[in-house]
N, C-alpha and C positions, 0 to 999 in steps of 0.2 A: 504493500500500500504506500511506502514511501517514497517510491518511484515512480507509485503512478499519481500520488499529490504534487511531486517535483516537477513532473512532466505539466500536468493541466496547471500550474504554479505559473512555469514558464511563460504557457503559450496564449496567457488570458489574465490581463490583469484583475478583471471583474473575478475569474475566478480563485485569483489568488486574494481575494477579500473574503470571499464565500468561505473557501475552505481555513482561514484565520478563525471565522466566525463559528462555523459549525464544527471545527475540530478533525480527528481522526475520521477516517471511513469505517465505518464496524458494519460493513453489509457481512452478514452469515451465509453460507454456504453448507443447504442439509444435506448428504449424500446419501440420497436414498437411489432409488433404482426409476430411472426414468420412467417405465408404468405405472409404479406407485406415484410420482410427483405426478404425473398426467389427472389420475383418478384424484389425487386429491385438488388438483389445481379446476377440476370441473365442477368437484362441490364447494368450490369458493367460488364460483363465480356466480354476480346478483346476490352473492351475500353477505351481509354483516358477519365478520369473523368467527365470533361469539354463537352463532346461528349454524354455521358451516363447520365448524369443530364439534360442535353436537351431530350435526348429521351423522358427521365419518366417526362418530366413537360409536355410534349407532350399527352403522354399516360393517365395522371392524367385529364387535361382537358378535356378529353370526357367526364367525368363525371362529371358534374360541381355542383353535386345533393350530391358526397361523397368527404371528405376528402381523400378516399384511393379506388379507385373503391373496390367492394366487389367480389365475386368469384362468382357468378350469375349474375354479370356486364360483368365480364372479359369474359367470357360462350357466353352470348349472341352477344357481339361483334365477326364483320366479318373480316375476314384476312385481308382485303382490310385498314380496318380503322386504325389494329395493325399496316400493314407496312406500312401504310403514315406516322405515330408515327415516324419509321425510324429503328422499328424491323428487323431482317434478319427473314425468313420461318421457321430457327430455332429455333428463340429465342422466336416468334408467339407460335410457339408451343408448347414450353418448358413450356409458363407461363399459356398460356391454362390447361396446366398438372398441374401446383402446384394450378391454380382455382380448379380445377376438385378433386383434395385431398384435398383442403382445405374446401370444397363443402360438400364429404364425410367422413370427420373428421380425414383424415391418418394426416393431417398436425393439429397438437393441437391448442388451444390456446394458448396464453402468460401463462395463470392459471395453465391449464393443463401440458405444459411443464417444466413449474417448480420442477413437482412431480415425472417427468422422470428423468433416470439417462444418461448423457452424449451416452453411448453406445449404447440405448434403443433408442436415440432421434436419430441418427446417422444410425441405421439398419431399423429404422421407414421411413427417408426421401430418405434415395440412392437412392430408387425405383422411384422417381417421376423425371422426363425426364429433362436431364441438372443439376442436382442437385448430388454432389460426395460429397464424404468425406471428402475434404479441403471445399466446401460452409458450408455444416452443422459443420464443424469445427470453420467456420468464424462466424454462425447463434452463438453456443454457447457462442462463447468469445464475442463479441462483438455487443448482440442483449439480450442475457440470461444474459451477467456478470460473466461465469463462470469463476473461477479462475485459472485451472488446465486443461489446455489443452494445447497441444504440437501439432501442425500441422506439424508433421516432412516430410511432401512430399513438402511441399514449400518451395521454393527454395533461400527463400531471410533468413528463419529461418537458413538452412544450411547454407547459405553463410556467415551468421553472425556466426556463430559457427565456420566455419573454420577462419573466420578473427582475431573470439576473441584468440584462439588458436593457429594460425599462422601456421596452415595446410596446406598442398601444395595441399589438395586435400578435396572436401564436406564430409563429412564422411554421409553412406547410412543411409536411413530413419530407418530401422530398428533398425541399431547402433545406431542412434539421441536418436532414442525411448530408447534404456537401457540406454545412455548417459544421458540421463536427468531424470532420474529415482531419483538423488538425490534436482531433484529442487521440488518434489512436495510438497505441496501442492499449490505451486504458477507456475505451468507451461506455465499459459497466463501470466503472467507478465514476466518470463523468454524469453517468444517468443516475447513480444514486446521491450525486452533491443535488442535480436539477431536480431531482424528488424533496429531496431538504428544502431547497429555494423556494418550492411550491408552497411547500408547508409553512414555510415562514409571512408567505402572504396572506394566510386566513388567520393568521394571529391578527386580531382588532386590537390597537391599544386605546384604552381606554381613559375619558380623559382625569390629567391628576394621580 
């Protein structure tokens, strides 16, 4: 992390303010098995955290046999049981879909994705049902550890780029992308300063 604060130090004064201000980078890195981050990154999504951690301790409990139900677990369970979990019909069968790759090997291992490139792992997963380009963007950075990834369609990376900049307006994803063309080879840690940045905008101070 110290080289990659040195680097975005260098190449951005605004960012060498931000990063004074908000400190070290402590983004975590959970190494689970890219399957399991998939399953779990679909029962977060539309949900309050709090909401979506109850699901999946829900859904974990059917199996009381694994740590992480397996994708011939997930298979053999009936809709009925997903949505008492507190699944939507969608999200049932979203995870049905990443059992079902992960079953037939589209979805790698931890091992194996390692020897993939970002791009590779990205045009590998879009395919399997609820799963876009910002999850496997999220699976990289914070499941893989990759260092250099830019999630420029999310919305809070933009918002903190226009904040740090003091832009009347997000500047488009495409821009973000040659915009940030000089952070890399640290583009996950630039994306999680411009998550900081964001957040520092919805603090209201109050007056006094």
């Amino acid at each position: 992390m110290r080289a990659a604060t040195t680097h975005l130090k260098s190449v951005c004064p605004r960012f060498r303010a931000l990063i004074t201000r908000i400190g070290p980078c402590t983004m975590e890195v959970e190494k689970r098995e890219p399957y399991e981050a998939l399953v779990r990154a679909i029962a977060h999504q539309q949900l309050h955290g709090n909401a979506a951690r109850a699901i999946t301790a829900r859904f974990v409990a059917l199996y009381p046999e694994s740590p992480f139900p397996k994708p011939d677990q997930v298979l053999a369970t009936d809709d009925a049981a997903m949505r008492a979990c507190g699944f939507s019909a969608g999200k049932a069968a979203a995870i049905r879909d990443i059992a079902a790759h992960a079953a037939n090997g589209v979805v790698p291992t931890r091992r194996a994705a390692a020897r993939m490139t970002d791009e590779a792992l990205i045009e590998r997963l879009v395919v399997i049902r609820g799963v876009g380009r910002w999850t496997v963007e999220m699976l990289l950075m914070f499941t893989l550890g990759r260092m250099d990834i830019l999630p420029i369609d999310d919305f809070g990376v933009r918002e903190g780029y226009r904040r740090l900049h003091e832009l009347d307006a997000q500047p488009k994803p495409k821009e973000l992308g040659k915009l940030g063309e000089i952070w890399a080879p640290w583009r996950s840690v630039a994306s999680w300063y411009l998550w900081r940045a964001a957040d520092e905008g919805k603090t209201v101070k109050q007056p006094g």
